[in-house]
N, C-alpha and C positions, 0 to 999 in steps of 0.2 A: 515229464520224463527227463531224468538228466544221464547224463555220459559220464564218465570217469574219462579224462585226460588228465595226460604228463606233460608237465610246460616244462620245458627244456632248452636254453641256452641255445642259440645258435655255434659256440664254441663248443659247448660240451658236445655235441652231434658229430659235429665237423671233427675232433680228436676222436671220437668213436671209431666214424667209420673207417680213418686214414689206419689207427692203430688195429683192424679185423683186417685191413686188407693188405698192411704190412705181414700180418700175424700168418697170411699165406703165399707171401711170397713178392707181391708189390715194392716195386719201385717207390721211393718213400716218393718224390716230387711227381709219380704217377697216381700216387692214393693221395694226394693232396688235389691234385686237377679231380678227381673223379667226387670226393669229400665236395668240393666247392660246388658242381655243380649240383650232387644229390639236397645238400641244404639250401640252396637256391631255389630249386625247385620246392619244397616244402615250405619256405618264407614266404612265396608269391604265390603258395594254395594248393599247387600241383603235386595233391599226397600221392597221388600214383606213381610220382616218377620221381620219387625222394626217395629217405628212411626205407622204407617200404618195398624197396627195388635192392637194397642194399646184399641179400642173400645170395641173387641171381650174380653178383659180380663175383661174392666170394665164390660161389659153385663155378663160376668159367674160368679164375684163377686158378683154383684147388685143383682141379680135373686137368689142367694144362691146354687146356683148348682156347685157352684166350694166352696170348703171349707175355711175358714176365717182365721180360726186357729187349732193350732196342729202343728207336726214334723214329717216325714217319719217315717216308724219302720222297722226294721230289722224281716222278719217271721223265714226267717230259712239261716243257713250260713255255708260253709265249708272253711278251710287256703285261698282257692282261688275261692270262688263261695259265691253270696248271691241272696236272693229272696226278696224282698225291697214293703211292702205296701206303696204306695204315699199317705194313706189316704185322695186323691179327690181334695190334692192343687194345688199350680199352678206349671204347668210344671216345671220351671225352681228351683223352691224350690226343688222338685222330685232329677232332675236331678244334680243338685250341690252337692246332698248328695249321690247319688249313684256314678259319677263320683271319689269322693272322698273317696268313699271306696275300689271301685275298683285299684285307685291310692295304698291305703294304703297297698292292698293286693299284688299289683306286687311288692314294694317294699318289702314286707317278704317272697314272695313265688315264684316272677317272670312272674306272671299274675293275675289278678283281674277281672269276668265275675259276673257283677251283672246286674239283672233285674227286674223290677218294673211291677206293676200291679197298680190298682189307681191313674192314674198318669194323667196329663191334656198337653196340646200343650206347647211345651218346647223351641220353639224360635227357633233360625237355632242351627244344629246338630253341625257345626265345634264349638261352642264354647264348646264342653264337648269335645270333643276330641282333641282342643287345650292345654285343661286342661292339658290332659296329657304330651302333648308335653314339656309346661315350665316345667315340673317335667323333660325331657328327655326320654320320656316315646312314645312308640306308643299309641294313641289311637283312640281308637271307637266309634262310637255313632250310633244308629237307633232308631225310632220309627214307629206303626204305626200310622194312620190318619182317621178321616173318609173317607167313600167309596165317591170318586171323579174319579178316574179314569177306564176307562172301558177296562176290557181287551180283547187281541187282539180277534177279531171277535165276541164282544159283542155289545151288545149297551148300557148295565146297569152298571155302577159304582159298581164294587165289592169293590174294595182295594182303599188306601190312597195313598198319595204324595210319603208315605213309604220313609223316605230322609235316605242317607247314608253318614257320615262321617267317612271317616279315614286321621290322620294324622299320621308323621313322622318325628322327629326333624333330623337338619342337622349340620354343624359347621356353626360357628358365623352367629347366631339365625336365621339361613336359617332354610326351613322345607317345609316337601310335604303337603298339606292340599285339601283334596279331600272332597269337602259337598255338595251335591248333590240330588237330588230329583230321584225317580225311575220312574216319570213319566215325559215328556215331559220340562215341565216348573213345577214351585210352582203354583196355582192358587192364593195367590194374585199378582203374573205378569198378569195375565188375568185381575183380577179386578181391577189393577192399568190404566193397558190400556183403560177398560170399563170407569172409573173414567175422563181421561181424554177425552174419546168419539177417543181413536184411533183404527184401527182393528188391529189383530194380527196374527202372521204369522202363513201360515198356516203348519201343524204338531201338535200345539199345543194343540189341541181340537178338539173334534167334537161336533157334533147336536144330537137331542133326536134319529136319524137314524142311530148313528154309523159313521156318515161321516166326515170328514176333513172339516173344516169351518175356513173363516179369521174371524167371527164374534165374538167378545168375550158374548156379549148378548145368542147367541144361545149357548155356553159352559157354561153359568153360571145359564142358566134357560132350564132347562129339556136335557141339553147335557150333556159333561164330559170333564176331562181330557183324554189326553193317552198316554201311556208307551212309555219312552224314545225308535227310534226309528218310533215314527209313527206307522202306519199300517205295514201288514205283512210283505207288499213287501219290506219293507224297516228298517225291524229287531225290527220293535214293538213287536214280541214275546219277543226278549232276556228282554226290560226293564222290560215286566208284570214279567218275571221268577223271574231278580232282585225284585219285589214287591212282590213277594210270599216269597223271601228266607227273607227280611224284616220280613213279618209277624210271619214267624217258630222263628224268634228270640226275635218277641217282645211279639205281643200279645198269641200266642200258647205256648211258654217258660213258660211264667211269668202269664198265668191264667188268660190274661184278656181279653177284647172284642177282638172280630177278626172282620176282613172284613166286609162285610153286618151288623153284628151286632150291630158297632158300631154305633151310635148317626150320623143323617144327619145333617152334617155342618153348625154350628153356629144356631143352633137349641136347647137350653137349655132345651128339655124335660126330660131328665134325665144325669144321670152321664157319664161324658165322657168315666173312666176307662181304659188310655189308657196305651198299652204294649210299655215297653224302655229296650233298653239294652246297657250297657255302659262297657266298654273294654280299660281294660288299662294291657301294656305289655312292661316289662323292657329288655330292650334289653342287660343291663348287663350280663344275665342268658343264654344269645344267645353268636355266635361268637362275638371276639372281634374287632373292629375298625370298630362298624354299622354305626357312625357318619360318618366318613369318606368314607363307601360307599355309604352312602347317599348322600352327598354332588357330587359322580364321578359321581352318578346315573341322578343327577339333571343338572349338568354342561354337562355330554352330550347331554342332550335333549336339553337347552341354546341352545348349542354352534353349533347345524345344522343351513343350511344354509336354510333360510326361503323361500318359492314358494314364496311371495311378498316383497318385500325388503323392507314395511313399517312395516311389521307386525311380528317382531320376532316371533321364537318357544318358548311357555310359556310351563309350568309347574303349576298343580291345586294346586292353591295358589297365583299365581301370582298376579291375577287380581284384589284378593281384596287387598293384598299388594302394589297395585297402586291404589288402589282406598283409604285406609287409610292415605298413601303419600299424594295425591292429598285434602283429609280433613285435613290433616293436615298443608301444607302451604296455603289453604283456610282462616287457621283459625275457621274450623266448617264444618258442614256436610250440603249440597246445598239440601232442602226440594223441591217438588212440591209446588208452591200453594196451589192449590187444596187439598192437601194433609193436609200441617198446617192448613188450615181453617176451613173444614173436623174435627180434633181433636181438635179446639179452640172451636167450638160451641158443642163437648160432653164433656168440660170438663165446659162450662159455665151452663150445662144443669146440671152436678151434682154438682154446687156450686163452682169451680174452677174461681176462677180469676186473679190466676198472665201465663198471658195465655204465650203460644209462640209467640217471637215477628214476625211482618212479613215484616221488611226490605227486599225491594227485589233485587237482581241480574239478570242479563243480560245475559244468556249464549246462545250459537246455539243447 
């Protein structure tokens, strides 16, 4: 059975989306941060939190619920801590400026812990804590989400996706990069699956009863996600816990919506307000020769002998690191169908016309 994709340019994407979200009102060097990080996410694999996401931005532009204009501000700060108003723009505006402070701070004091309140959906989490990494820096990323997921022995969506990133540089531009959702899957994997009409495996969700479903339909209408894990029998507690210690960092830290509180997804009735925390940590200020046990750390895990002999032992990072390879002697990043066509008709709906092309390729 083959697919029908669109291979498409990381440039030509990246001018897409900047010129849809200028087309409703974006800051041109704010649809540029937002551009970067969606085709970043889709170069290193993560189609949930690219292209694919790109709608939801113009819909909280359009509607005025995500703010247009303005700068992050600074409320309160100490050598190695700050507290960061997002004033309501878009995620990754928030986040570019708090990453980069908290950078600024590990480099004069050895750690930088800053956290945001007003803040909106930030894209995937490794790209602020890769940030760090080309500085040579550890770093962090969290946020929370709306309540999508249910925890263990509930049936109601308390908490978010709550994703966690941490990365770790290593010698020659090696590096650990762990991004990560605290619930099962992201749910736009579910809604990518729904999109193309296939079921999903089950773990990933349940129904409006609390139960395990392969039906992406019944998790996306009155069911939920759930906690890395699964159910109990099978360590869905530990992922909810990972999604509560999310929330003490992001939204209870930093003063902003929590849990239930927050806004049901993709719902513009009011302000998102969501809690971020970004963590960067020089390892200079630590023992010396962390590169190098980075790099022992990673070549052991390599170098076991794999249960499948097709399937080497990887290391988090790995996969999107073959999958950026793999865009790149592509020539471009291999879209859905469904997917480009999908964002061609909402960018001709606000006025857009130099669309994405949709040359298509052949794959299994």
């Amino acid at each position: 059975m083959t697919t029908r994709r669109c291979l498409i340019t990381k440039a030509e994407v990246q001018m897409f989306i900047e010129r849809c979200m200028v087309a409703v009102g974006t800051q041109a060097h704010h649809a540029r941060s937002l551009a970067e990080v969606l085709v970043e996410g889709d170069n290193r694999g993560h189609y949930s939190h690219g292209l694919n996401r790109m709608d939801m931005y113009v819909k909280d532009i359009e509607s005025g619920i995500c703010a247009k204009y303005g700068e992050p501000a600074v409320d309160k700060e100490s050598v190695a801590t700050a507290l960061v108003n997002g004033n309501n723009l878009l995620g990754p505006v928030v986040g570019n400026f708090c990453m980069n402070l908290a950078i600024k701070k590990a480099k004069e004091v050895g750690i930088g812990w800053v956290v945001a309140h007003g803040s909106n959906h930030y894209g995937i989490a490794g790209h602020y804590s890769l940030t760090a990494v080309k500085e040579n820096m550890i770093g962090m990323s969290f946020t929370n989400t709306s309540p999508l997921v249910v925890p263990t022995r509930a049936k109601e969506g308390t908490l978010g996706t709550n994703p966690i990133s941490v990365a770790a540089p290593a010698n020659n531009a090696d590096s650990f990069v762990l991004d990560m959702a605290t619930s099962a899957v992201a749910l736009g994997k579910v809604e990518l699956h729904d999109r193309r009409g296939d079921p999903i495996p089950e773990g990933w969700g349940c129904d409006a009863e609390g139960k395990l479903t392969p039906d992406p339909k019944k998790v996306l209408n009155g069911g939920g996600l759930v906690p890395i894990g699964g159910n109990e029998a099978t360590g869905g507690y530990k992922g909810y816990g990972l999604g509560m210690m999310v929330e003490v960092f992001c939204g209870i830290l930093a003063g902003a919506k929590y849990s239930n509180n927050i806004r049901t997804w993709k719902v513009t009735d009011r302000v998102a307000d969501l809690g971020q925390c970004f963590v960067a940590i020089n390892p200079e200020h630590f023992a010396p020769g962390f590169k190098d046990r980075m790099s022992s750390l990673l070549d052991i895990q390599r170098g076991l002998e794999p249960a499948d002999s097709d399937k080497p032992v990887l290391v988090a990072g790995d996969p999107e690191r073959c999958n950026e390879k793999s865009c790149e002697q592509l020539g471009g990043i291999p879209y859905h169908i469904n997917v480009v066509s999908y964002m061609n008709e909402c960018a001709k709906r606000i006025g857009v016309t130099q669309l994405l092309p949709c040359n298509s390729i052949l794959s299994d």
